[in-house]
C-alpha positions in Angstrom: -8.5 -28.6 -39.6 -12.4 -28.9 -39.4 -11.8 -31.3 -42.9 -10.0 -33.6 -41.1 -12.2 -34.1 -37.9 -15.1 -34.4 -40.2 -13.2 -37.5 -42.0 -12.3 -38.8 -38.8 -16.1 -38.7 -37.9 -16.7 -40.4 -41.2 -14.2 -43.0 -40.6 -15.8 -44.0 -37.2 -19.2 -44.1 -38.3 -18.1 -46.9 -40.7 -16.5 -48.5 -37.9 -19.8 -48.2 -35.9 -21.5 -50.4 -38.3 -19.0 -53.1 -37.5 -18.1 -52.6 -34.0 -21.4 -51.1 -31.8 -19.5 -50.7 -28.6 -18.0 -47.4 -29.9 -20.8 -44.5 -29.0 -20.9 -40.9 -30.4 -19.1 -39.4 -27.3 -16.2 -41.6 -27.5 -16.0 -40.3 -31.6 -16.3 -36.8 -30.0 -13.4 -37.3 -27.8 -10.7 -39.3 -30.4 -11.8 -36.3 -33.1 -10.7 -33.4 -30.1 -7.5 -35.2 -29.4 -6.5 -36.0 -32.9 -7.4 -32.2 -33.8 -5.2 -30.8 -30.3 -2.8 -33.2 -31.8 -2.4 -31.3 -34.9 -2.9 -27.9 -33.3 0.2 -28.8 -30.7 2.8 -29.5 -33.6 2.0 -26.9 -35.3 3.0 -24.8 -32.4 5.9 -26.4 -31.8 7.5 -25.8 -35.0 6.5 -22.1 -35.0 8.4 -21.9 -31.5 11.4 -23.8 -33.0 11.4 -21.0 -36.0 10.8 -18.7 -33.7 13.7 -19.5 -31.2 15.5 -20.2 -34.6 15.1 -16.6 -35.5 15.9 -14.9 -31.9 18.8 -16.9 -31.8 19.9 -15.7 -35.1 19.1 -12.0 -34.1 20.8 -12.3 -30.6 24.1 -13.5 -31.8 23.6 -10.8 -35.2 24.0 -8.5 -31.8 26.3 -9.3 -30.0 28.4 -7.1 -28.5 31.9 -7.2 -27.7 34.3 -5.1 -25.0 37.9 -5.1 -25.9 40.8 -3.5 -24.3 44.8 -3.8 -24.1 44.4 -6.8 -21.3 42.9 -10.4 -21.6 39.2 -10.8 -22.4 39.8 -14.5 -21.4 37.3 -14.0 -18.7 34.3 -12.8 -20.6 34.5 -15.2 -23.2 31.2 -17.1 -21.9 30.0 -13.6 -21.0 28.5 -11.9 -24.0 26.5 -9.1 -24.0 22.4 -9.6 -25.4 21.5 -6.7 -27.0 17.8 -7.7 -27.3 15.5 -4.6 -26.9 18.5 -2.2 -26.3 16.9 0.6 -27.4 13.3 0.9 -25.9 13.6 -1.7 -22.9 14.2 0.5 -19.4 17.0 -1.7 -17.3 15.7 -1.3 -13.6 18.9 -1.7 -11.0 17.9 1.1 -8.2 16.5 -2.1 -6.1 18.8 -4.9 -5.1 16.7 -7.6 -6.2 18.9 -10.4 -6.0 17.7 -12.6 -9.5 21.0 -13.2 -10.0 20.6 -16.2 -7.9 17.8 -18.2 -9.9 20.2 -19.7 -12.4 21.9 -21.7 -9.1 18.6 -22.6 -7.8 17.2 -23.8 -10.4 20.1 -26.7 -11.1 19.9 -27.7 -8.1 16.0 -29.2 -8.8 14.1 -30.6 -5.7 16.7 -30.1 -3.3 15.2 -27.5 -1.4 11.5 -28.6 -2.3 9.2 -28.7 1.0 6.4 -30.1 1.5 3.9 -28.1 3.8 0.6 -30.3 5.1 -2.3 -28.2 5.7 -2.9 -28.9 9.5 1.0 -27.7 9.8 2.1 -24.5 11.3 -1.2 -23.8 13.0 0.0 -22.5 16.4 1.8 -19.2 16.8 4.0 -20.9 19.0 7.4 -22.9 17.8 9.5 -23.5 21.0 8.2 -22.0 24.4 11.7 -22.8 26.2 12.6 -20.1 24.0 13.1 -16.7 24.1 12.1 -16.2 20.9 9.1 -18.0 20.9 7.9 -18.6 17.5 12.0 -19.4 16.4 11.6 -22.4 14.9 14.1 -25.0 15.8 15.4 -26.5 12.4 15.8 -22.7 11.0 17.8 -21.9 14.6 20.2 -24.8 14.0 20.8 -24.7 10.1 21.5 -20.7 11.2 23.9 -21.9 14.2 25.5 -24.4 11.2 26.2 -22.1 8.0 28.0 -19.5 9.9 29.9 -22.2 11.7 30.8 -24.2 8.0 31.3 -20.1 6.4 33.6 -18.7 9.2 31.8 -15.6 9.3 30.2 -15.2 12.7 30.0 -16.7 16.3 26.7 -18.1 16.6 26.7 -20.4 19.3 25.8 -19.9 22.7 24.0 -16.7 21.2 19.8 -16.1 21.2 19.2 -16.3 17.9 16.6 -13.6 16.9 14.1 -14.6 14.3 12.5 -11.4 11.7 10.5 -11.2 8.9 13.5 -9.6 7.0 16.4 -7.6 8.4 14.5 -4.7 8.0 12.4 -6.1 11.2 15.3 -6.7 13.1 16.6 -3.5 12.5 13.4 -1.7 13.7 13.0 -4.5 16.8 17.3 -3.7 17.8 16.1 0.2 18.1 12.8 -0.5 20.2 15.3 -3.1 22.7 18.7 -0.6 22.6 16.5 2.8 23.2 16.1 3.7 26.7 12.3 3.7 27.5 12.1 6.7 30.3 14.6 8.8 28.6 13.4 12.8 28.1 14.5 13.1 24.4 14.6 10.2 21.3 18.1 8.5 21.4 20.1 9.6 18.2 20.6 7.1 15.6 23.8 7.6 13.5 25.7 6.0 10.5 28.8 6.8 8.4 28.0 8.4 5.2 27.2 6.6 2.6 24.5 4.7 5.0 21.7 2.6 3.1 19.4 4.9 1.7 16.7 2.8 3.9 17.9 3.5 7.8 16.6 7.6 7.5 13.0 6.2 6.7 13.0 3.4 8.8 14.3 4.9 11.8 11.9 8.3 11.2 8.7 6.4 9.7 6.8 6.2 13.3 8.5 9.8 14.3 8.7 7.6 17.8 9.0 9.2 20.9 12.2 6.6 22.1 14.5 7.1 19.0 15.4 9.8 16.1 17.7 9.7 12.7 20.5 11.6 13.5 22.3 11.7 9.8 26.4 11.0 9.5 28.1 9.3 11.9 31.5 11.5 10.5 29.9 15.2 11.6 27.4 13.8 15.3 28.8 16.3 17.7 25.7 15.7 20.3 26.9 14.6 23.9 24.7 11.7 25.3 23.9 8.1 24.3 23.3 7.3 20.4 23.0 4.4 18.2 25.5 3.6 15.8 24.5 1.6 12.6 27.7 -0.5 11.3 27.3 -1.8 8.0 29.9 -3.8 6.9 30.6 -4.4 4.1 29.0 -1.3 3.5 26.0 -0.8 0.9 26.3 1.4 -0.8 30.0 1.3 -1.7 31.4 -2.1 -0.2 33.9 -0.8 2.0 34.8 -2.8 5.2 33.7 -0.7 7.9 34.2 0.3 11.7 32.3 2.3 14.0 33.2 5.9 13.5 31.9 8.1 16.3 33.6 5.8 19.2 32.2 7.1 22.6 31.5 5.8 25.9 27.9 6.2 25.8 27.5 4.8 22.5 25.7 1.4 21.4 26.4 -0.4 18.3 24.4 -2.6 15.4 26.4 -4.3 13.1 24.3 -5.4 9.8 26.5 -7.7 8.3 24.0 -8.7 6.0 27.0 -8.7 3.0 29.9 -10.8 5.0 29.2 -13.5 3.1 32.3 -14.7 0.6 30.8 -14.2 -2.9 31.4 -10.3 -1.8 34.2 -10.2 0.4 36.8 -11.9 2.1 36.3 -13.7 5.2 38.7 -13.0 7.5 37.6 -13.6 10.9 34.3 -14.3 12.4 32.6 -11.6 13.5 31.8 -11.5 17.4 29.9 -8.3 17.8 27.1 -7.5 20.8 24.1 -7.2 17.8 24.6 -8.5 14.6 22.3 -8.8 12.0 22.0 -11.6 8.7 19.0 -11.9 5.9 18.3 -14.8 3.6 18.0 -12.3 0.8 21.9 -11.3 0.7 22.9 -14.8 2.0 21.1 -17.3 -0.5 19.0 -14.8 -2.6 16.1 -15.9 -1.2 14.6 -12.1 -0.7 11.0 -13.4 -1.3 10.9 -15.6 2.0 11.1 -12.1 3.5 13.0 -14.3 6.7 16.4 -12.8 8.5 17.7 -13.2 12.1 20.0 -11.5 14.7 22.4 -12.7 16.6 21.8 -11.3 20.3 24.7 -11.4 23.0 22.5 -9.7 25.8 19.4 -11.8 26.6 18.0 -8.6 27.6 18.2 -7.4 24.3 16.9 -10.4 22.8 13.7 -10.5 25.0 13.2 -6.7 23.8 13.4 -7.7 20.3 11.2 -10.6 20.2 8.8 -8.7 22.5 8.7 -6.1 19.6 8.4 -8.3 17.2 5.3 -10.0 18.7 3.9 -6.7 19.1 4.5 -5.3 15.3 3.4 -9.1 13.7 2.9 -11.7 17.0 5.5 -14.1 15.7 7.8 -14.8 12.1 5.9 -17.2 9.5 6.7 -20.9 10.3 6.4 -21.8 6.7 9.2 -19.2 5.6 11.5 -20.1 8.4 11.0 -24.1 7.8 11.6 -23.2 4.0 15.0 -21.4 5.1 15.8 -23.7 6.7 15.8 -26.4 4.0 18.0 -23.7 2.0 20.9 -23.2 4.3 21.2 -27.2 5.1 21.7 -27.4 1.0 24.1 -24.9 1.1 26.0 -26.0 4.1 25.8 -29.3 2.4 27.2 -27.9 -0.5 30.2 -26.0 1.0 31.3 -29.3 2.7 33.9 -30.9 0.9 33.1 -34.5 1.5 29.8 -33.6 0.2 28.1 -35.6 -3.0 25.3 -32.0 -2.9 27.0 -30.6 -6.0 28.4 -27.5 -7.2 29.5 -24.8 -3.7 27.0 -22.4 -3.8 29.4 -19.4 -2.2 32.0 -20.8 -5.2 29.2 -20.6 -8.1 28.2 -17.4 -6.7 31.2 -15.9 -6.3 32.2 -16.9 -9.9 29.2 -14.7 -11.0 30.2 -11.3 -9.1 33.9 -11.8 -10.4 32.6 -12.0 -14.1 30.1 -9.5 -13.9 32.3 -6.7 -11.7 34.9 -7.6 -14.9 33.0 -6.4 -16.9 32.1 -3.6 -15.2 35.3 -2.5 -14.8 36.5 -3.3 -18.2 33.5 -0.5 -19.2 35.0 2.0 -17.0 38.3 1.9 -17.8 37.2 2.2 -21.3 35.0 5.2 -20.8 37.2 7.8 -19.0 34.0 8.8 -18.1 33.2 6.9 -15.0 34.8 5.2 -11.8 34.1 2.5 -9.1 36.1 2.3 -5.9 39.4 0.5 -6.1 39.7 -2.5 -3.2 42.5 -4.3 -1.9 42.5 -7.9 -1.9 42.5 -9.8 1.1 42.7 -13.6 1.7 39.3 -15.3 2.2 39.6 -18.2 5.0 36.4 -19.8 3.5 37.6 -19.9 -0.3 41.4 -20.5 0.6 42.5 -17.6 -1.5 43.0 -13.9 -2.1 40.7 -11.9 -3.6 39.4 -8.6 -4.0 36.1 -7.9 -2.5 33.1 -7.6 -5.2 30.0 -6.1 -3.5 26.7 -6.5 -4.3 26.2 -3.0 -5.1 28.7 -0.9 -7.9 29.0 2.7 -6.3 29.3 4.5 -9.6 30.6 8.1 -9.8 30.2 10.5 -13.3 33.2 12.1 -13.7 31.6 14.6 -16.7 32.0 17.8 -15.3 28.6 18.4 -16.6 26.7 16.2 -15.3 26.2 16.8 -11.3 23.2 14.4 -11.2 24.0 10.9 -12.2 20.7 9.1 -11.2 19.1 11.9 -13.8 22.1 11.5 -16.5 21.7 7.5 -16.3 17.5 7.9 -16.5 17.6 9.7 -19.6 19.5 6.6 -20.9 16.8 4.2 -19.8 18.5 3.2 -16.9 17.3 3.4 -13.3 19.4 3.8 -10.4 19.3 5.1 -7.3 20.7 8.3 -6.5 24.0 9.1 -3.7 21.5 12.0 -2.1 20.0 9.2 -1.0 22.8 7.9 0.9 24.0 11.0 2.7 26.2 11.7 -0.6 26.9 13.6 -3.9 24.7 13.2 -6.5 27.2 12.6 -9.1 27.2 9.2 -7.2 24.9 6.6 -8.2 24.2 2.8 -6.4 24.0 0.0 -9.6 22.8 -3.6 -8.3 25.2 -5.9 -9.2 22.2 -9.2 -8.6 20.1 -8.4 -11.6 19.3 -11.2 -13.9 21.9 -11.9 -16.8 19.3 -10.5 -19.7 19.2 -7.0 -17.6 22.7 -7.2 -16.4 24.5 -7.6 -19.4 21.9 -5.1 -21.5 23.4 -2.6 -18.8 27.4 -3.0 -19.4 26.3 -2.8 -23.3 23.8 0.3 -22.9 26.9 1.5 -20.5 29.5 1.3 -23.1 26.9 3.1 -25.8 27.1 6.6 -23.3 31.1 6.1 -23.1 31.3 5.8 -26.7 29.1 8.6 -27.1 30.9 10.6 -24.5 33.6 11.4 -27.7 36.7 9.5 -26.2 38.0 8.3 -29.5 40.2 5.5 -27.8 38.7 3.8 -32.0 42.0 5.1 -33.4 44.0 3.4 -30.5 44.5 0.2 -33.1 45.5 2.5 -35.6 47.9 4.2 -33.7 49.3 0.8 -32.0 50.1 -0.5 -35.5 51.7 2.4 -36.1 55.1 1.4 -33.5 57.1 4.3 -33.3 56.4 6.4 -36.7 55.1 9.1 -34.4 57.4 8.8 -32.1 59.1 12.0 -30.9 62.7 12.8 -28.8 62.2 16.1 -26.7 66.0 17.0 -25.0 65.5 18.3 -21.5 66.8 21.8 -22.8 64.3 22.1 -25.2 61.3 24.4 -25.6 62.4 26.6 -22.5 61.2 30.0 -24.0 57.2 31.0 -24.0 58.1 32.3 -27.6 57.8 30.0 -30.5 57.8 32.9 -33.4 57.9 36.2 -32.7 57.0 37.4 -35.6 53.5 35.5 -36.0 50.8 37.1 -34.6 50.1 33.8 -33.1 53.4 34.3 -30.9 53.0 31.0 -29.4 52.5 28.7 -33.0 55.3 26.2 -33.7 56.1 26.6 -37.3 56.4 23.4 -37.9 52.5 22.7 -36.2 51.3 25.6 -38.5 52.9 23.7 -41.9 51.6 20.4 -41.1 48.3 22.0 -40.9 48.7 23.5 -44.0 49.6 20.9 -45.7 47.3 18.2 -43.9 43.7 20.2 -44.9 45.5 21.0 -48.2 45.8 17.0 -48.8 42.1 16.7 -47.3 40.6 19.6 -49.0 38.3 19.8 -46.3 39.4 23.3 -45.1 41.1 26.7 -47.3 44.2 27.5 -45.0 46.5 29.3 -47.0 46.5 33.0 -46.2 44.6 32.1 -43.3 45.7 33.1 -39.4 46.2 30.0 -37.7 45.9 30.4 -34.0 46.5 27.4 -31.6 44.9 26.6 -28.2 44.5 23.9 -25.5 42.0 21.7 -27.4 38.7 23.2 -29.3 37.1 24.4 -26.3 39.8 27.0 -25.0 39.8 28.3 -29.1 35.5 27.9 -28.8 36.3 30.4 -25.1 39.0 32.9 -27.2 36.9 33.1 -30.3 33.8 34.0 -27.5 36.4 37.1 -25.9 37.3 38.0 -29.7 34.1 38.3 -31.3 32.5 40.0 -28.4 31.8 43.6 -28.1 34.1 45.1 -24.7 32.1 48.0 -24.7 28.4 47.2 -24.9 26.0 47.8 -22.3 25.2 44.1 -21.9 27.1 40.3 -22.7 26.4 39.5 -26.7 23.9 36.5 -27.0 25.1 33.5 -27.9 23.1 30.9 -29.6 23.5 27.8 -31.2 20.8 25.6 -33.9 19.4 22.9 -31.3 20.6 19.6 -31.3 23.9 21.4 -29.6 27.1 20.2 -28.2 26.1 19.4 -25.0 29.3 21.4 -23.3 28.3 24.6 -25.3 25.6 26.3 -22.6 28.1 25.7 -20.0 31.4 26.5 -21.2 29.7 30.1 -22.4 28.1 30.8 -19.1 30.8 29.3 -16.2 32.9 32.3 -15.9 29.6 34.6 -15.9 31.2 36.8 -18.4 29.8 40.5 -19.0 30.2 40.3 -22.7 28.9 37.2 -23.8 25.8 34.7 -22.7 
């Protein structure tokens, strides 16, 4: 490299005897780009290898899920198996990533341009109520949920908060009686976001106090009842639970948007509250708002919300804004602003919550809740709701701790104790980037094939047809007996001479003058051989021990009956 500069030095001196205008410094110069010339092309066919190579290795590992129904769906959804053993997948948050790929084809359509003598004043629109609300992000608010169907927002004070989270704190402060003698109890139907217990208690205030389930509130007297719907964790629709007189209600409907659930009506409630992180995916513009029947209420919230931060950043809310006009824009059908954005998104959830699904059923090992499908006045069409969230449940009986089971796989959840639930229940963000997404549903389908469900042989088996077929008469097998005169009472002959025969073919066993004794599967025989080989009168249970790495159900099929002569 230095060679060829020195040439091109050369080369110009030679010049410089013919043409004088040219100095040293201009040499200098033509040398350095000529040599970051070079440099740059070389780079850019070591990336092209490079890319070349991942390529290569990505599609080397690619994995497929197969089951007895279509796989039509996932045929532009195949798994990366990049890192898969040492990477940790992160999905306890729901940080909703998910949404870049839509924003970034979309290009300078939501690009703003902020001047720096802009957004000085903390004030936006003193006619208001809420003061610093700024009137574009109040009217592109008013028009989404009017082009969606999903809530009444005009005529309404519209509520401006850095977040829902905000808004959430700012509905207690204006719904919590000021001179009352004890907090006001706040209550939600278990599973409630892991987040309302902290956010309610993080002050310990004086005016209100976390109450737990909505399901087991006995306590006479006012209370606050926290409606999510649909419901994170588990995507249920919801309605209020505890239904007294004295109560008060929030409804966070930061999920009624149509790329999770139907719309069927629009929602008309007293305080209801909407974030840009759920909505657009926008989580980083930290901007949400409530919709306020009672001006009251409103003037308590923003009079909160001035205390906690004086005011909602202008440049956030003027950013918002630009997004939900290109969304609105996009959802119109006369519209030239490109692909629907609820549509696109929509088309995500359904392929990812496939494939989820596709996993469990596959695993035996697993579930999700089952929804109905409802029809969707924004989309035109039925559909079954597909929440943001997967509320997983481990089914082992082992396992008790799910968030601890999945950890120990690399993959971090975030617990059901957390939610006022079981821990054999886990929450799974369903907004993840593809890369971490799709390295989940594969590092998924690695436990449930470790799990021992040998659904392998199913192909075997299908080709098969009806060799194994059997015909059982209604009258048969009414006796408990099967040979009398086997000490093993209960052995059908004929099991005990295809045994025989079978390890005699595979010479993997000697049978012959051997007891055969059958059971209910290995682990009932594992239990009887435990009874049989165990001294009944010893002063203490027999140790049982096994050479370490053990089958996992051995510790706790020896010790669940707390036996006296065995441990």
């Amino acid at each position: 490299m230095l060679c060829f500069g020195t040439l091109v030095l050369k080369f110009f001196r030679e010049m410089g005897k013919i043409f004088h205008l040219v100095s040293l410094k201009h040499l200098l110069l033509v040398s350095i780009a000529l040599n970051v010339s070079l440099i740059l092309r070389v780079i850019n066919i070591s990336e092209k290898k490079i890319l070349h190579s991942s390529s290569a290795h990505v599609s080397k590992n690619n994995i497929h899920l197969s089951s007895s129904s279509s796989l039509t769906s996932f045929a532009n959804a195949r798994i990366e198996a990049q890192d898969g053993e040492e990477r940790v997948i992160n999905l306890d948050h729901g940080d909703p990533t998910m949404y870049e790929k839509y924003w970034q084809q979309e290009g300078d359509k939501t690009t703003i341009v902020i001047p720096g003598w802009q957004s000085l004043s903390y004030f936006s629109d003193v006619s208001n109520i809420c003061w610093f609300l700024e009137p574009e992000f109040a009217k592109e608010v008013v028009r989404l949920h009017k082009v969606v169907g999903n809530a009444i927002a005009e005529n309404r004070h519209i509520v401006v908060g850095t977040g829902s989270t905000q808004l959430f704190q700012a509905a207690l402060y204006a719904l919590s009686p000021q001179d009352a003698l004890e907090p006001i109890s706040v209550v939600s139907a278990a599973p409630y976001y892991s987040s309302y217990p902290s956010i309610t208690d993080c002050l310990k205030s004086g005016l209100y106090k976390w109450a737990g389930d909505a399901h087991s509130f006995k306590k006479e007297g006012p209370y606050i009842e926290l409606v999510t719907s649909p419901n994170n964790p588990d995507g249920f629709v919801r309605q209020s639970v505890v239904n007294r007189s004295e109560g008060i209600l929030v409804h966070d409907l930061a999920y009624y948007w149509p790329q999770y659930t139907s719309i069927s009506f629009p929602a008309d409630h007293d305080l209801m509250l909407f974030t840009v992180s759920k909505s657009t995916g926008h989580a980083g513009m930290r901007i949400g708002w409530a919709i306020v029947k009672d001006t009251e209420v409103a003037k308590k919230m923003t009079k909160y919300i001035e205390l906690n931060t004086i005011g909602v950043s202008k440049d956030s809310q003027l950013r918002a804004a630009k997004v939900l006009k290109v969304v609105s824009n996009s959802c119109e059908s006369s519209s030239s602003e490109g692909e629907n954005f609820f549509e696109f998104s929509h088309n995500q959830l359904a392929t990812r919550w496939e494939l989820l699904r596709l996993a469990v059923q596959k695993s035996g090992q697993f579930s999700v809740p089952e929804f109905a499908p409802q029809f969707c006045t924004f989309l035109g069409r039925d559909f079954k709701p597909q929440p943001a969230f997967a509320w997983l449940k481990c089914e082992q009986e082992e396992v008790n701790d799910c968030e601890s089971f999945l950890r120990s796989k690399k993959m971090l959840t975030r617990s059901g104790k957390h939610f006022g639930f079981s821990p054999k229940y886990v929450r799974i963000s369903m907004l993840d980037r593809d890369q971490n997404y799709n390295l989940f549903v594969e590092r998924l389908s690695n436990i449930i094939s470790s799990c021992g469900d040998p659904t392998m042989y199913e192909k075997y088996w299908q080709q098969m047809d009806d060799k194994t077929t059997i015909l059982i008469p209604g009258w048969q097998f009414l006796s408990y007996y099967s040979d009398a005169s086997n000490i093993c009472w209960f052995l059908e002959p004929k099991f005990a001479k295809e045994v025989f025969r079978l390890q005699r073919v595979v010479r993997n066993a000697i049978t012959e003058n051997r007891h055969i004794v059958v059971r209910t599967g290995s682990s009932q025989l594992f239990q009887a051989a435990l009874y049989a080989l165990s001294s009944h009168d010893a002063s203490k249970p027999i140790s049982v021990v096994f050479e370490a790495p053990y089958h996992s159900a051995y510790p706790s099929t020896t010790n669940f009956l707390k036996s006296g002569l065995y441990k």
